[in-house]
Each structure stands twice: as structure tokens, then as C-alpha cells.
SEKE-918301 format. One record per residue: residue in three letters; x, y, z of N, C-alpha, C in turn. Coordinates in nm, 3 decimals. Example, Ala and Ser with C-alpha at 12.3 -4.5 7.8 and 13.67 -1.06 7.14 Angstrom:
BEGIN
NODE    r     n_c1     n_c2     n_c3    ca_c1    ca_c2    ca_c3     c_c1     c_c2     c_c3
NODE  ala    1.319   -0.569    0.780    1.230   -0.450    0.780    1.320   -0.330    0.780
NODE  ser    1.285   -0.225    0.708    1.367   -0.106    0.714    1.290    0.003    0.787
***
This chain:
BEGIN
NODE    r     n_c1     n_c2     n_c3    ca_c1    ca_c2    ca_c3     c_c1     c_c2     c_c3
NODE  unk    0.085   -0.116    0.000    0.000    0.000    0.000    0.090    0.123    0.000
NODE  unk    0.067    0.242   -0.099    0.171    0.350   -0.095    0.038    0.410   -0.124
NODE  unk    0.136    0.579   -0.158    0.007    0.722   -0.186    0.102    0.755   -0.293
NODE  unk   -0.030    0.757   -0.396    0.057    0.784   -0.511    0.033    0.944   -0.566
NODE  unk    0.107    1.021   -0.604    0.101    1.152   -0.609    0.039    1.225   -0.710
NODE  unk   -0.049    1.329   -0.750   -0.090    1.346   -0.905   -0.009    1.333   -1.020
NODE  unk   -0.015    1.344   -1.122    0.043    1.313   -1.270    0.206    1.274   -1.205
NODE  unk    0.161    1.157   -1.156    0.333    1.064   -1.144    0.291    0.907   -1.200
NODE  unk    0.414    0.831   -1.155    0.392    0.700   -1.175    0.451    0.650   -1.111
NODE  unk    0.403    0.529   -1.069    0.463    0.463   -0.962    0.470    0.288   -0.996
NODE  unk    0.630    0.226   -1.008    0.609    0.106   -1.061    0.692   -0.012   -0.988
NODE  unk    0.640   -0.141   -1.020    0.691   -0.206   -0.911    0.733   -0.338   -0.995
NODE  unk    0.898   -0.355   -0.945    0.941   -0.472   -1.077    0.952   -0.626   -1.008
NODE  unk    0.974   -0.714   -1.063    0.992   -0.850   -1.009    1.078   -0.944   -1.114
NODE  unk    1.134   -0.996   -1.081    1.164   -1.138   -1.179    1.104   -1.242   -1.147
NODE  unk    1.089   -1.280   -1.251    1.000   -1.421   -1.262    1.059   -1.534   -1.350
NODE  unk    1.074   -1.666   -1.292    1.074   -1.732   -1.400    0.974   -1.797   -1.498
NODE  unk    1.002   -1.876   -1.604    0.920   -1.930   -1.741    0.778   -2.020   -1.658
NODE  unk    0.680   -1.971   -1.746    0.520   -2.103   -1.701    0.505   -2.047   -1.547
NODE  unk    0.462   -1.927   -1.485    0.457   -1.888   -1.398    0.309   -1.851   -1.374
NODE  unk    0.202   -1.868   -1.309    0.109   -1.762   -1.317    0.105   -1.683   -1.168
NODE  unk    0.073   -1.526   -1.235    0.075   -1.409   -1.146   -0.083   -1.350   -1.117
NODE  unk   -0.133   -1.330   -0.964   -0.237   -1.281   -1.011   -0.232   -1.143   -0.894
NODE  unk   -0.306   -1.060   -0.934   -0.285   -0.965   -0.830   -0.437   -0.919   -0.825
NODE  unk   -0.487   -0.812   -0.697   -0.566   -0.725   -0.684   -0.535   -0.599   -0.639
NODE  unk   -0.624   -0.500   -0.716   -0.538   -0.372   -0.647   -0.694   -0.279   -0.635
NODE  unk   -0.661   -0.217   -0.534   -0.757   -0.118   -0.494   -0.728    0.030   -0.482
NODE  unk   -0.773    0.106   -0.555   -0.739    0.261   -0.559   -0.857    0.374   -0.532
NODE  unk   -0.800    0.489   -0.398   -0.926    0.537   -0.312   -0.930    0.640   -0.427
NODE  unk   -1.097    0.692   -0.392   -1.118    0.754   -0.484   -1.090    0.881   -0.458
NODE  unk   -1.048    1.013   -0.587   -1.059    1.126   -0.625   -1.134    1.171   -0.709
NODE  unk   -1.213    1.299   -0.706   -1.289    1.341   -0.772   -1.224    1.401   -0.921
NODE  unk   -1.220    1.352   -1.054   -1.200    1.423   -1.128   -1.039    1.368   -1.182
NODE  unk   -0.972    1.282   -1.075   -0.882    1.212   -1.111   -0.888    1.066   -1.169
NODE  unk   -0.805    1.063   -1.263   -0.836    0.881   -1.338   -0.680    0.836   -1.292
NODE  unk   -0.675    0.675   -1.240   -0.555    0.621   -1.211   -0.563    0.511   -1.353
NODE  unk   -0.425    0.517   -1.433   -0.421    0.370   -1.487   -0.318    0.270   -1.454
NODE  unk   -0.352    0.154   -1.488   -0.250    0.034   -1.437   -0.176   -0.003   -1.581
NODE  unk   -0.062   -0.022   -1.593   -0.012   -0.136   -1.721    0.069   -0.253   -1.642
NODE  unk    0.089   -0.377   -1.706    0.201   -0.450   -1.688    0.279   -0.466   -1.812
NODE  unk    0.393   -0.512   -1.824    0.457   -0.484   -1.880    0.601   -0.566   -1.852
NODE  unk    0.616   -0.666   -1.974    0.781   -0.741   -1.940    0.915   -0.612   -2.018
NODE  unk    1.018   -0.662   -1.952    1.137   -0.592   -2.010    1.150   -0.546   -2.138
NODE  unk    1.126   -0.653   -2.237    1.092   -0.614   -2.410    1.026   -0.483   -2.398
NODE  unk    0.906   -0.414   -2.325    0.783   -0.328   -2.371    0.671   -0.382   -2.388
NODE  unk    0.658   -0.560   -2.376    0.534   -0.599   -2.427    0.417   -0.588   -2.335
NODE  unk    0.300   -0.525   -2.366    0.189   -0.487   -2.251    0.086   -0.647   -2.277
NODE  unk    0.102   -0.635   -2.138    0.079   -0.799   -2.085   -0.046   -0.775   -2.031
NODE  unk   -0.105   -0.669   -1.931   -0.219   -0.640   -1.892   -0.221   -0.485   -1.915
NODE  unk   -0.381   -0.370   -1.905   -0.346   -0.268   -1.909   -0.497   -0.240   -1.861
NODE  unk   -0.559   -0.125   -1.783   -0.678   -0.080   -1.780   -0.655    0.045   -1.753
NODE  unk   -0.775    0.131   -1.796   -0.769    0.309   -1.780   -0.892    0.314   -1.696
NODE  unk   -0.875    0.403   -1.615   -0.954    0.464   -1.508   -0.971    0.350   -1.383
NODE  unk   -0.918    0.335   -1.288   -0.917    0.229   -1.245   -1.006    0.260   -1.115
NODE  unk   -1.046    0.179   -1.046   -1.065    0.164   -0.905   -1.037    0.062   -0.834
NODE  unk   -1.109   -0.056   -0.859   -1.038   -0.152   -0.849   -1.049   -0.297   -0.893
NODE  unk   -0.993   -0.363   -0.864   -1.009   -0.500   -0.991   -0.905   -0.603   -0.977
NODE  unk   -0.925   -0.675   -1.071   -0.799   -0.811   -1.065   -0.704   -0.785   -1.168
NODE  unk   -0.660   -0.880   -1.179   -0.519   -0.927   -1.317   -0.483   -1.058   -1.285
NODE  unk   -0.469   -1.157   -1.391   -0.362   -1.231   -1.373   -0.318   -1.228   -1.553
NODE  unk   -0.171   -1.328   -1.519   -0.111   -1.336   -1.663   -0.031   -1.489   -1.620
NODE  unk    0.050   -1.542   -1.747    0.139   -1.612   -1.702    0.250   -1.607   -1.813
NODE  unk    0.362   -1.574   -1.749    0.499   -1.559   -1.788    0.518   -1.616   -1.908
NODE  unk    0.595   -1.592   -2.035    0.654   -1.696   -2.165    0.742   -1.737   -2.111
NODE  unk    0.830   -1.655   -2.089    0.978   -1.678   -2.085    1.048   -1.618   -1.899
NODE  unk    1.166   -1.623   -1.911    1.228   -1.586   -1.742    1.240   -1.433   -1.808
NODE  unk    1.212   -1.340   -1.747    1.222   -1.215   -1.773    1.159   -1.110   -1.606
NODE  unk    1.197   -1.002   -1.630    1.140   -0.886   -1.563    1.042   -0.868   -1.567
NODE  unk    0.960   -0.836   -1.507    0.792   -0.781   -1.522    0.753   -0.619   -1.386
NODE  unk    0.726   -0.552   -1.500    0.684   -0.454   -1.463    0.558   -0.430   -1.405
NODE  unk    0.481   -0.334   -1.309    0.353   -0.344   -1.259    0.377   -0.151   -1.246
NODE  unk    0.290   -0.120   -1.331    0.276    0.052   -1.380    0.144    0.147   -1.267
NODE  unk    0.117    0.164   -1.219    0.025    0.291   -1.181    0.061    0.424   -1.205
NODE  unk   -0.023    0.507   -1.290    0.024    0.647   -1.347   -0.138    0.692   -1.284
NODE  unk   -0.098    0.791   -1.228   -0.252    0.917   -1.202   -0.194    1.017   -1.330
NODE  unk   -0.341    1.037   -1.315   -0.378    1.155   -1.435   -0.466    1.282   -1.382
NODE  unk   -0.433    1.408   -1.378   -0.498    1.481   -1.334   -0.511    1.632   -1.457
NODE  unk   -0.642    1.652   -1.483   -0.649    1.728   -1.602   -0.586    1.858   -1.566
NODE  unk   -0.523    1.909   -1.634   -0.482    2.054   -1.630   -0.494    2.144   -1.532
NODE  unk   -0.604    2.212   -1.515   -0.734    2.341   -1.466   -0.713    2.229   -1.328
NODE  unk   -0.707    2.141   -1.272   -0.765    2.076   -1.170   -0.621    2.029   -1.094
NODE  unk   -0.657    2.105   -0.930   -0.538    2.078   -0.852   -0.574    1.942   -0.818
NODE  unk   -0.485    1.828   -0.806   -0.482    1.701   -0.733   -0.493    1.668   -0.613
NODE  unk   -0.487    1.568   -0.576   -0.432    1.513   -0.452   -0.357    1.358   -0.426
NODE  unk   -0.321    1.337   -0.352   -0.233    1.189   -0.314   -0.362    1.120   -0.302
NODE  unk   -0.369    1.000   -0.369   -0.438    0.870   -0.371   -0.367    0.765   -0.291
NODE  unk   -0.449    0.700   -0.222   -0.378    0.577   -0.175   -0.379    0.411   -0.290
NODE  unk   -0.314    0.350   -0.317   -0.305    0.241   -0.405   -0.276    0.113   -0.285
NODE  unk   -0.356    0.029   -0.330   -0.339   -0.101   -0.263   -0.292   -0.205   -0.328
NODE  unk   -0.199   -0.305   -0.328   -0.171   -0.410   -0.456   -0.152   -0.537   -0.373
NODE  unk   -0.191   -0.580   -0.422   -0.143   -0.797   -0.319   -0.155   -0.882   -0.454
NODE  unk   -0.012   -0.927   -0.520    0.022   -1.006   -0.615    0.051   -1.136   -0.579
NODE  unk   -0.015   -1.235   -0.602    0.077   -1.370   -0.580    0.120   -1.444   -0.683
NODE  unk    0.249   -1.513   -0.708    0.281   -1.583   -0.778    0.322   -1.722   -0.781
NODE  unk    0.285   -1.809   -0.897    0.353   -1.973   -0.855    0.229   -2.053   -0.782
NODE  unk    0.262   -2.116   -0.676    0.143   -2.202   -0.614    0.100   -2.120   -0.567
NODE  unk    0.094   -2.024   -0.499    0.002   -1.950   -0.394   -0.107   -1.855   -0.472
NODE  unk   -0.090   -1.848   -0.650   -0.176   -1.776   -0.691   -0.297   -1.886   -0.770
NODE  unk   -0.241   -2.004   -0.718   -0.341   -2.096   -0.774   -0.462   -2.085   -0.660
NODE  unk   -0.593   -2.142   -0.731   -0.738   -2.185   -0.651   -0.776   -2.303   -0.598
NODE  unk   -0.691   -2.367   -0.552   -0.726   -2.525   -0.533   -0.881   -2.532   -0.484
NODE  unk   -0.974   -2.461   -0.417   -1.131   -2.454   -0.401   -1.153   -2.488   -0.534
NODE  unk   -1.171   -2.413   -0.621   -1.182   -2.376   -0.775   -1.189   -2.557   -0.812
NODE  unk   -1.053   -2.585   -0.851   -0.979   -2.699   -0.886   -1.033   -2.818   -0.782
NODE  unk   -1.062   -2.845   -0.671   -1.156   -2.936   -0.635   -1.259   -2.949   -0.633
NODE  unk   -1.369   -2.841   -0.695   -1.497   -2.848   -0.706   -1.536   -2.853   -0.828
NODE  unk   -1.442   -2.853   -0.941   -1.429   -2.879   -1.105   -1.370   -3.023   -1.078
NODE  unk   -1.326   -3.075   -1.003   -1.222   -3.222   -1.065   -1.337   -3.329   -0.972
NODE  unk   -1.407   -3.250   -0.827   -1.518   -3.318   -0.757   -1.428   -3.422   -0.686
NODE  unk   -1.300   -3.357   -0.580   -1.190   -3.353   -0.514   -1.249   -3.355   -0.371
NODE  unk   -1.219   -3.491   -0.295   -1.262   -3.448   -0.183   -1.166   -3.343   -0.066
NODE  unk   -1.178   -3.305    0.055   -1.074   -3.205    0.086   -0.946   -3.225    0.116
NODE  unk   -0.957   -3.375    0.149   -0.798   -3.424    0.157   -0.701   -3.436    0.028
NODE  unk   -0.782   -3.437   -0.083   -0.721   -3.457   -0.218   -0.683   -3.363   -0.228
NODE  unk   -0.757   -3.265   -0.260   -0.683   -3.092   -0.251   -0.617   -3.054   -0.225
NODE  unk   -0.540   -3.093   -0.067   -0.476   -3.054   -0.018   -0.352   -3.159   -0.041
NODE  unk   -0.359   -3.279   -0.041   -0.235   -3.352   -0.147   -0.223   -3.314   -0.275
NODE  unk   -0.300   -3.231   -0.370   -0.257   -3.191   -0.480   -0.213   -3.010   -0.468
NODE  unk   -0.233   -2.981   -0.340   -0.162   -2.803   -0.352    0.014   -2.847   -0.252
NODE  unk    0.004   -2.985   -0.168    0.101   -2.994   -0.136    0.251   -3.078   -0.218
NODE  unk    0.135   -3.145   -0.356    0.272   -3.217   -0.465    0.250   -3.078   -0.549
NODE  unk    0.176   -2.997   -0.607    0.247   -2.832   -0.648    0.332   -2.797   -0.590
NODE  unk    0.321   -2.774   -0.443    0.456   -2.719   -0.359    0.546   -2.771   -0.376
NODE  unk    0.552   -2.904   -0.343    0.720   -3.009   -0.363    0.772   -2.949   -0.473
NODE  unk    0.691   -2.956   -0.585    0.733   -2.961   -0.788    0.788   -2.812   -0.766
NODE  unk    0.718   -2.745   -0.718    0.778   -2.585   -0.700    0.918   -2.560   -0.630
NODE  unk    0.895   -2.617   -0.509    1.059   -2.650   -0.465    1.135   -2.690   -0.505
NODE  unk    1.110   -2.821   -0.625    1.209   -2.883   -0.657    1.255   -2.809   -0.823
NODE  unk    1.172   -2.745   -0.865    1.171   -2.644   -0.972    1.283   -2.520   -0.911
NODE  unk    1.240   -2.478   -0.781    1.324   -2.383   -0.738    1.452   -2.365   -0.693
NODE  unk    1.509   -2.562   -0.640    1.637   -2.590   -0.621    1.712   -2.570   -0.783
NODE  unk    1.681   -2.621   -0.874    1.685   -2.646   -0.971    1.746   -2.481   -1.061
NODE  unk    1.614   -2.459   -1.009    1.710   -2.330   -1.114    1.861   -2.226   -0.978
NODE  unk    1.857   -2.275   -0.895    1.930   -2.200   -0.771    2.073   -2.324   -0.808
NODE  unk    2.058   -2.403   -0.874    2.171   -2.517   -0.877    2.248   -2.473   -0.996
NODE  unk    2.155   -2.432   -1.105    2.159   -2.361   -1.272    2.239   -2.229   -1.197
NODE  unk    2.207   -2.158   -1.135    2.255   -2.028   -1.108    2.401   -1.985   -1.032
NODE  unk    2.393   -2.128   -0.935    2.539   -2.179   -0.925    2.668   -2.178   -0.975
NODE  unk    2.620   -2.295   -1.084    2.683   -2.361   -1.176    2.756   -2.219   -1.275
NODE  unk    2.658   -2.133   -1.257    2.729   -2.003   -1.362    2.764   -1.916   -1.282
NODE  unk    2.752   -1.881   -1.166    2.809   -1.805   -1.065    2.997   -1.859   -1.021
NODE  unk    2.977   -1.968   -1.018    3.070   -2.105   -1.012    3.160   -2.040   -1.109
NODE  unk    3.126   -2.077   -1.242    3.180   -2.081   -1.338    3.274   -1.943   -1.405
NODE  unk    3.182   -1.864   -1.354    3.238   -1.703   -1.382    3.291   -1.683   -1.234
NODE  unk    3.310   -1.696   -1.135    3.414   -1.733   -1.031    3.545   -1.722   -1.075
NODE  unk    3.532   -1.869   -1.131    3.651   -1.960   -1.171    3.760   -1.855   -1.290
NODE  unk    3.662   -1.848   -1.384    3.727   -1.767   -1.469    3.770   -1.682   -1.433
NODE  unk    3.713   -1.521   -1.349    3.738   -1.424   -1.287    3.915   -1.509   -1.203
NODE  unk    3.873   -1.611   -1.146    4.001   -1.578   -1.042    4.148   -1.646   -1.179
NODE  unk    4.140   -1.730   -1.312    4.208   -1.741   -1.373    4.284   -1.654   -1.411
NODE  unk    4.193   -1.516   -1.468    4.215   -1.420   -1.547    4.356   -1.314   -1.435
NODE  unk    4.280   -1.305   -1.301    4.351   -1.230   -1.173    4.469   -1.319   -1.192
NODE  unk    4.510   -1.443   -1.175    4.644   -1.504   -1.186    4.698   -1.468   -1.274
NODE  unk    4.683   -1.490   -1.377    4.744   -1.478   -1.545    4.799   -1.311   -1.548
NODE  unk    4.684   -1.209   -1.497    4.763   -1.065   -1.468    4.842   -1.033   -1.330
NODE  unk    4.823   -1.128   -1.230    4.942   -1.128   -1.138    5.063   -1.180   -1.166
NODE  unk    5.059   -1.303   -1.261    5.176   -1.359   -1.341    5.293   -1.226   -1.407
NODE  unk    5.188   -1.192   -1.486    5.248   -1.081   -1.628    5.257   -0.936   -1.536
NODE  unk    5.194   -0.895   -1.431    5.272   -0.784   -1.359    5.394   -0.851   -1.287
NODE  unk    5.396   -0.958   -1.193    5.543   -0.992   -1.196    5.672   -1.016   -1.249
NODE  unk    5.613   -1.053   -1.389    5.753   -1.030   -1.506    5.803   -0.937   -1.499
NODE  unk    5.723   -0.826   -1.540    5.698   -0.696   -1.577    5.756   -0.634   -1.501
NODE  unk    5.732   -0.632   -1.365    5.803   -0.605   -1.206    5.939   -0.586   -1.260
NODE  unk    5.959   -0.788   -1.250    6.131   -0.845   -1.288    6.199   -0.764   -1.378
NODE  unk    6.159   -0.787   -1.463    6.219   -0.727   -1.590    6.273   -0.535   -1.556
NODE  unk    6.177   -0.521   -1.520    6.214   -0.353   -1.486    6.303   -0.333   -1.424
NODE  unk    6.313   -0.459   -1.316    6.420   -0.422   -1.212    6.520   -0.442   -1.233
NODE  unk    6.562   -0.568   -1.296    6.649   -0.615   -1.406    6.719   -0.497   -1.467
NODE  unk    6.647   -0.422   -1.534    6.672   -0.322   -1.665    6.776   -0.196   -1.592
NODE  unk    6.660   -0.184   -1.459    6.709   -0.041   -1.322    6.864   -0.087   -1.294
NODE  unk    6.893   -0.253   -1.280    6.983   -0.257   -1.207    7.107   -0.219   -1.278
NODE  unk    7.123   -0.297   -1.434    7.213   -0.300   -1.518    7.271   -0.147   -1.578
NODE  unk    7.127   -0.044   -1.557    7.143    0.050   -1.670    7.206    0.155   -1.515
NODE  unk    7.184    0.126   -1.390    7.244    0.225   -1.315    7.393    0.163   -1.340
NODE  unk    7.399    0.061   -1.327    7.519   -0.036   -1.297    7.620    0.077   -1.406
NODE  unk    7.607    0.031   -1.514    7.608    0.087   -1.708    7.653    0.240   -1.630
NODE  unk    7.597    0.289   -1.591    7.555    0.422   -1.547    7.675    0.512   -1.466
NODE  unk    7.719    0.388   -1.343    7.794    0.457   -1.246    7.961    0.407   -1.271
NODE  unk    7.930    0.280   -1.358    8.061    0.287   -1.422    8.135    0.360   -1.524
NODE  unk    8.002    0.453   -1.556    8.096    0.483   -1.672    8.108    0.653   -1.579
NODE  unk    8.059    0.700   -1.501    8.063    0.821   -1.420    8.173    0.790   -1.301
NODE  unk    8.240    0.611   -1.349    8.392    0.604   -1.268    8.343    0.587   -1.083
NODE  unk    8.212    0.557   -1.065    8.162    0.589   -0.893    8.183    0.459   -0.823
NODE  unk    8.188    0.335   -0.947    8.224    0.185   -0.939    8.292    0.158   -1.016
NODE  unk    8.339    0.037   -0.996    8.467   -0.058   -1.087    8.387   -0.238   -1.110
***
């Protein structure tokens, strides 16, 4: 719940991964003479949900792909007409918790224990969906690690030559230097 200010926008991002469904409700207090709109919206620009003049209402969608998703509220206040702060309400859920298992046992004719073994093997599949991509994320965190600390050796290597060599160069060319200014033999 925030207060959203006249002709602003106010937006709220998330990542999500692929085959996801999102559903939200949002409630917006009223102003006289003011219109609030909602968009959603993934990273591309693609408008996924959108309504003008809002008060209040639902949404859901479900994800293509792993991407960003945007959630837009813009007030609009005409010209000639001073505003005021609106309050906005939003409660999004995603994954199992935006599912209806009521819904889904009174369509499949589920008694209540079934229901609740089929919202608790969603959960497992969700967890085990969620180790899964946290193992994937690893594996490349891991991986670009590894490389990162290769790359740091290979230029700690080649500044130590580099070091050598200089010093090498300092020693001979003073050496070169003070013999011939007769200061050594």
C-alpha cells in the first residue's frame, strides 16, 4: 500500500521465472476528477495487462519466458484541476500461492484431503523447480568465479615479469651508469 502523487507513476518490478502464473488485486481510493491507470509490462515493452480509469479490480497473466515484469500505476490529473495523493493497494501472488485449489476441487469433484495432497505435490514440484534453477545459477556463478580468479592469476603472473624485468633493466642501466661516471669498478 503506498500514496501515489498526481500526474506521477509509480512502478513495481519483479523477476520471474518461465510457465509462472501471477495474479494480483489492487484497490485505488477515490478522487474526484482524477483517473488512475495500471499497465504491466515485461522488459521487451510488451503490454501484458493494461486498464484506464481504475478503481479496483484483478489481473492475472502467465509468464513466456524468465524475464522482468513490470507493474505501472500512473494518475492523471487534467490541467485546470489541482490534485491530490491517492492511496493504491496491490497484493500479487505468484507460482502455487496464486493458484485456486477450491476452484480446482470443485471442477475435478476432489474431496478435501485430495486438494490438499494436490496443492502440497504443487509445492514439492515448486521447490524442486526452485532448487533447480538455484543449482543452474550456481553452476554459472561457479563458473564465472573460476574464470574471474584465472584471469587475476594470469595478470598477477604478467605484472610480476613486468616487475622483474624492470628491475632487471634499473639494475644494469644504473650499474652501465655509475661505471661509466667512474663511482664503481
Amino acid at each position: 500500500m503506498w500514496n501515489l502523487e498526481p500526474n506521477t507513476q509509480k512502478c513495481l518490478k519483479e523477476e520471474l521465472q518461465q510457465n509462472v502464473l501471477i495474479t494480483g488485486e489492487f484497490e485505488v481510493s477515490e478522487a474526484p476528477g482524477q483517473k488512475i491507470d495500471y499497465v504491466v509490462r515485461d522488459s521487451k515493452g510488451h503490454i501484458l495487462s493494461q486498464r484506464e480509469d481504475i478503481s479496483k479490480g484483478k489481473f492475472s497473466f502467465v509468464t513466456e519466458t524468465y524475464d522482468t515484469f513490470e507493474i505501472c500505476f500512473i494518475s492523471r490529473v487534467p490541467p485546470h484541476q489541482r490534485g491530490i495523493s491517492q492511496e493504491v493497494s496491490l497484493v500479487t501472488k505468484h507460482g502455487i500461492e496464486a493458484k485456486s485449489y477450491e476452484v480446482i476441487g470443485e471442477v475435478a469433484k476432489l474431496k478435501p484431503i485430495e486438494v490438499e495432497l494436490k496443492r502440497l505435490e504443487d509445492l514439492s514440484d515448486a521447490i524442486v523447480k526452485d532448487f533447480s534453477v538455484m543449482r543452474k545459477r550456481e553452476e554459472e556463478m561457479r563458473d564465472t568465479n573460476e574464470s574471474t580468479n584465472s584471469r587475476v592469476l594470469y595478470f598477477s603472473v604478467f605484472s610480476m615479469c613486468c616487475l622483474l624485468g624492470l628491475a632487471t633493466w634499473q639494475v644494469l642501466y644504473l650499474r652501465r651508469y655509475f661505471k661509466a661516471k667512474k663511482l664503481i669498478e
